[in-house]
N, C-alpha and C positions, 0 to 999 in steps of 0.2 A: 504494500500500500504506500503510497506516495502521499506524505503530507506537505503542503506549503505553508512555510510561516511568514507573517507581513514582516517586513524590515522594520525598525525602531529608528521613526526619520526622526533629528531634532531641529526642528522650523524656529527660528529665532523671534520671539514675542517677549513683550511686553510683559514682568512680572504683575501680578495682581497687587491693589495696593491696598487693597483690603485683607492682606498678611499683616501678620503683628512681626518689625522688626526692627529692632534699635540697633542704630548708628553713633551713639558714644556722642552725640553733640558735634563739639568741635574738632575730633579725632577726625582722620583723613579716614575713605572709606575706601575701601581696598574693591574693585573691580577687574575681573578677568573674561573673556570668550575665550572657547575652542572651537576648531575648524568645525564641528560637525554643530555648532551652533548653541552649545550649552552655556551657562552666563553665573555667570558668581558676580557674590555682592558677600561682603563683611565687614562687620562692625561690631557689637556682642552677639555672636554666634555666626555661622559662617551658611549663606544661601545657597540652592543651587535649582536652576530653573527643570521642570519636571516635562520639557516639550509638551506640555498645555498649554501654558500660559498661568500656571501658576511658579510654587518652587516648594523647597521641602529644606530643614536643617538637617545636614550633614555633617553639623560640629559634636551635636547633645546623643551620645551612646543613646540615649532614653527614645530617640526617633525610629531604632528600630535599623537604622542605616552603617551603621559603625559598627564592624566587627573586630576592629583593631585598638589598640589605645585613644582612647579620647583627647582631640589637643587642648589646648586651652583657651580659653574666648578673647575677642576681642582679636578680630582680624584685621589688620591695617594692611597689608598686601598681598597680593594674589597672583601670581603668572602663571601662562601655561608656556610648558617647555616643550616646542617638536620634536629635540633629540629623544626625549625617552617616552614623550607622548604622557607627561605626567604635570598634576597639577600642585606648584610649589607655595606654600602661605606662611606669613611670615606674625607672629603673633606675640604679646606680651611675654607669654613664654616659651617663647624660641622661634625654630625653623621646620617646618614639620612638609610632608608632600604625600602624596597620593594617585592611584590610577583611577581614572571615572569607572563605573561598572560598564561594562557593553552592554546596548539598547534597554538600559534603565536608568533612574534616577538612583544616586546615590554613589557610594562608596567602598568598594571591600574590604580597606583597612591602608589605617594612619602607618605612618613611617616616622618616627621623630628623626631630625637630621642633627641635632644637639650632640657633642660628643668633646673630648677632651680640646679638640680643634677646635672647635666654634662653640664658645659660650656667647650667648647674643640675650643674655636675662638685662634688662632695663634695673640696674642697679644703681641705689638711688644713696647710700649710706655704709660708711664701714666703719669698724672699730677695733682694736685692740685689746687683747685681756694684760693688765700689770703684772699677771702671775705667768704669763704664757706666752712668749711673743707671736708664733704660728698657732693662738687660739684669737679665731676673730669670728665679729658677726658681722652679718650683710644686709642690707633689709633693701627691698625690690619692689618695685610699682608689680602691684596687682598680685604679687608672688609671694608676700608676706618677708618674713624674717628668718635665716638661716643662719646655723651654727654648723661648726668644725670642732666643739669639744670633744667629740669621740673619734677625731680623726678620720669620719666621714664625715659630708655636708647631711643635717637632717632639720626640718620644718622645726622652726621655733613656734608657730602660731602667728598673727594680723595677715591682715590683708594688705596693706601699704606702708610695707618697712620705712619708712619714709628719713627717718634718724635714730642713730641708733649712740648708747654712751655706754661706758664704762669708767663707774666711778674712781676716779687713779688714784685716789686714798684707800682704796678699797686691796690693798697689796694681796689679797688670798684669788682676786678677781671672782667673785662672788656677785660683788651690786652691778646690775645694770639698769638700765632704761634704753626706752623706747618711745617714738612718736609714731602712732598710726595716723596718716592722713586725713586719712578716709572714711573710719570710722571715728575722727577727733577723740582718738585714745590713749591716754598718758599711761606707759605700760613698767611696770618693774620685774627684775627678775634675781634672784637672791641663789641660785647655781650656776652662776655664770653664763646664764643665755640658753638656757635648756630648756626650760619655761618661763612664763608671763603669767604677771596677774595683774589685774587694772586698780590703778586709783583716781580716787575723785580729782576731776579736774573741769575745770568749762570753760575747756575746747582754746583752740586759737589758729587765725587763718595763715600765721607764719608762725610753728613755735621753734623757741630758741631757748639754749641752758645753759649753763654754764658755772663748775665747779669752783669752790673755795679752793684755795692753793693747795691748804694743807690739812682741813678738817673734812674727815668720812662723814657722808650723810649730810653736808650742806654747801646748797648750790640755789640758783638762781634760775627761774623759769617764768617765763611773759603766759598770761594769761588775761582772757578776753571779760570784760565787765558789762559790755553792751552791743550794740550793735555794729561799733565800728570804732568803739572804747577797748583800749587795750591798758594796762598795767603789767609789775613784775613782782613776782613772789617769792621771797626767800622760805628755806627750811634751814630746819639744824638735826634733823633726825630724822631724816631720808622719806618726808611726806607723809610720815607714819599715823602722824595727829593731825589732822588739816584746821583744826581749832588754833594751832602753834603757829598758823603760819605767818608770817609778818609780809602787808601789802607796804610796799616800797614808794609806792605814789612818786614817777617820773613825771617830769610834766611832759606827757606826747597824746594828749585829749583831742580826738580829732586827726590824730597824722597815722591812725592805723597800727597795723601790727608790730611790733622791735624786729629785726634787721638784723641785727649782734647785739649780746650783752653777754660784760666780761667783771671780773673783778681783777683789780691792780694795785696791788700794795693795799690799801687803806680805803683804796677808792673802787667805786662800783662807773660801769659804764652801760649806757641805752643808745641804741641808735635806733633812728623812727623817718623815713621820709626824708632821708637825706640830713635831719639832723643828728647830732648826736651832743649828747647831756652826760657832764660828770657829777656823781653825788659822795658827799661823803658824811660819813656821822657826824652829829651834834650833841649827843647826847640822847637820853632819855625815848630813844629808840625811834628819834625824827632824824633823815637826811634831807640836809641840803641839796639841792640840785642845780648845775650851770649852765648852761647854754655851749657847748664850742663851735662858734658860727662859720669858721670855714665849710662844713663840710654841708652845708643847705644846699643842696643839688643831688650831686651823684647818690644813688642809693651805696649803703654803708653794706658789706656782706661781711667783714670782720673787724671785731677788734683784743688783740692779743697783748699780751706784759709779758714782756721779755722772762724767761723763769730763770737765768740767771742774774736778772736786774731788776724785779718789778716796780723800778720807777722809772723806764722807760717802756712808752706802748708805742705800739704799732697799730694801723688802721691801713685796711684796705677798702678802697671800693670797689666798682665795676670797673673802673680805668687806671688805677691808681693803688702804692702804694706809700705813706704816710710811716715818717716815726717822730715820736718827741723826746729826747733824751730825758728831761724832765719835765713827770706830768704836774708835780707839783711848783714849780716854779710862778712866778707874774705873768711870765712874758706871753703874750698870745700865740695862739694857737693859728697862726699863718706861715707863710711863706715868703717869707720878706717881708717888709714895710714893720719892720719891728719885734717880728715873730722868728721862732726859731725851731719849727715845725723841717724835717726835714724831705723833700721828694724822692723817694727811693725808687720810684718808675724806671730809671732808666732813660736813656738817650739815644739816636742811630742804631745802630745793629743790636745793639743790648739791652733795648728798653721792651719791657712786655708787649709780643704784637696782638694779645690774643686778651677777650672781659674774664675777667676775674671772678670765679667763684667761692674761692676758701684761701684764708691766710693761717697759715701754721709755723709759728720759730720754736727753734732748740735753743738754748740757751750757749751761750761758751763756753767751754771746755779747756783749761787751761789757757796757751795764749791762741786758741783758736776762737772768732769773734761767731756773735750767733748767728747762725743757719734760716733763710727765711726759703717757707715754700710756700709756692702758691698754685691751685690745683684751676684751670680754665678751661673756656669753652675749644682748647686746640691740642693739650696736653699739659703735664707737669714741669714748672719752673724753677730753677735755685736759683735765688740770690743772694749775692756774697760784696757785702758793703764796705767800702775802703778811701782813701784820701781820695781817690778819681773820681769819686761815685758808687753806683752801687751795678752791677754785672748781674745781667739774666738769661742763663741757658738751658736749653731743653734738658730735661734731665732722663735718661738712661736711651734706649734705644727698642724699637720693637713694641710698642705702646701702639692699640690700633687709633687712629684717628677719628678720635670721637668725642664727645664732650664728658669730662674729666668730672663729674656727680659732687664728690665726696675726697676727703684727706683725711690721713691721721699719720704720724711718724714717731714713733720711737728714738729718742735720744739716746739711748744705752746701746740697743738695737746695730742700730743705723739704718732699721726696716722704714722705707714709705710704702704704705699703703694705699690705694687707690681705689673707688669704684666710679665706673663706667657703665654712663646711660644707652645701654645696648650692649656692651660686651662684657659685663660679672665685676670680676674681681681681680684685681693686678698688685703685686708689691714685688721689691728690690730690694740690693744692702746699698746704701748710698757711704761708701767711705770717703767722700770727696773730701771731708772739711777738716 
């Protein structure tokens, strides 16, 4: 007996727009064809048109379509490649590809292309343990927080690693914290980043921390009052008591969320909208607060005290870096005209070419003067400050070219640390200095 089967044409139409499917907002939306007329679309979850005119998810194992590893959502790119006749998607978490089914909708099974060679995780934070120098955490858009304590990488818990700390008073490396984005989550974790528990916190659309030099369990955290009110909170006993906490009233009412805030020597620092305020005690548990009007313009992304001189800081912005040998002195906070603020940026071939995300110094080491890095949107910088000025060169080699997330750098070490927005996790030994 002879049966004829109809061929399975795919006729190019118009998805139905009466599917339910989210496109992420402002996230780019990942679109593909293939020769025989099938059409993808992704954004949270990944489409694929069913030659009807409608379309079916081929991302959610739960469609019934997926017999292989499920990837991860949130598809931002999509090709199809004629060398192997497969279709490649490029997604929060990672690189993943597949063969269409022949004359059906769907899929017979994911291929993740993730492997010791291409880490492509959108890595947004990294950190260091003081007890461990190759024990660090990572925290990742959409992919939560990752630890290395067991000497493999295994899920910490959040969803938007977003910042991640280790308290450096904390020598057994035990305290940590954490910022989830996404679910505005203030997280701590008391075995060194294995797990998280939440404390009360409320929320903030840029949080920033920053530890006392020398006392475990007290540090400083910007937290939101209102609707576009922000303040800074200290603790003295790692958040434990939220009744304890002492609200630090900067004046930035009005200018949004802090930017950087650092403590230096005696004095505390906020940066809010391009300005930034030094406060210091007065007593009876009121600070003072000052104005430093240089810096009304460029947004502030750090500011640091030297840890072998905490009376000199440093300030970086997005274009710029800034030191003041003494922060306690009269003299203003300029650049000439009476001030004695110094431009560390650089000049011609040596001057930073690339904005500025994170400023990090080590302090001196014998007659070795302190190490400034700064982690940007082109890769990692050192500069090394001297009678000519100050000298900025790319630091190591083989770094992919991508925007440089996060820093942190061990002084004892000589480890920098790095995460990259798209490519995980990077560090070196920097013996340069």
């Amino acid at each position: 007996m002879l049966t004829i089967l109809k061929a399975f044409t795919w006729n190019p139409q118009w998805a139905s727009q009466t599917t339910p499917f989210f496109t992420q907002g402002g996230y780019v939306l990942g679109v593909a064809t293939t020769p025989d007329g099938r059409s993808y679309a992704g954004g949270i979850g990944l489409r694929q048109s069913d030659g009807q005119g409608g379309v079916v998810n081929i991302q959610d194992a739960s469609a019934g379509f997926v017999t292989g590893k499920t990837i991860h959502v949130d598809e931002h790119v999509i090709v199809f490649v004629p060398y192997d006749g497969k279709v490649y998607v490029g997604t929060d978490g990672g690189l993943f590809r597949f063969s269409p089914k022949p004359n059906a909708p769907g899929v017979d099974a994911w291929e993740s292309l993730n492997s010791s060679s291409l880490r492509n995780l959108l890595s947004e934070s990294v950190a260091f343990s003081p007890a461990a120098p190759l024990v660090v955490l990572a925290g990742h858009q959409d992919n939560g927080i990752a630890n290395n304590a067991d000497s493999v990488w295994n899920w910490s818990g959040g969803n938007e690693g977003e910042k991640m700390y280790f308290d450096p008073n904390d020598r057994q490396g035990k305290t940590v914290y954490a910022w989830d984005a996404s679910l505005q989550a203030f997280l701590k974790s008391t075995d060194g980043g294995k797990s998280f528990f939440g404390l009360t916190h409320p929320g903030a659309a840029n949080f920033e921390m920053s530890f006392h030099p020398v006392e475990k369990d007290r540090f400083m955290v910007n937290s939101q009052t209102g609707n576009n009110e922000f303040t800074v909170m200290e603790t003295t006993d790692g958040w434990t008591d939220v009744t304890k906490l002492r609200n630090l009233n900067p004046p930035i009412a009005g200018l949004g969320a802090p930017t950087a805030i650092a403590y230096a020597g005696d004095r505390r620092y906020v940066a809010a909208a391009g300005r930034l305020f030094q406060g210091r005690d007065a007593g009876q548990g009121q600070v003072v607060w000052n104005n430093m009007p240089l810096f009304q313009g460029p947004m502030i992304v750090s500011v640091v005290a030297d840890p072998s001189n905490t009376n000199t800081i440093y300030v970086a912005t997005r274009a710029g870096v800034f030191s003041k040998a003494d922060q306690t002195d009269a003299v203003p906070w300029t650049v000439g005209s009476g001030g004695n603020l110094a431009d560390l940026t650089g000049v011609g071939p040596s001057r930073l070419p690339f904005p500025i995300n994170k400023l990090t110094v080590i302090g001196n080491r014998g007659r070795r003067a302190a190490a400034l890095y700064v982690s940007t949107t082109g890769g990692v910088f050192k500069g090394k400050t001297n009678a000519g000025g100050t000298t900025w060169v790319r630091l190591g080699v083989g770094l992919p070219d991508v925007l440089v997330s996060d820093l942190d750098v061990n002084g004892d070490t000589h480890y920098v640390y790095v995460s990259l927005f798209g490519r995980g996790l990077w560090y070196l030994a920097d013996y340069s200095r």
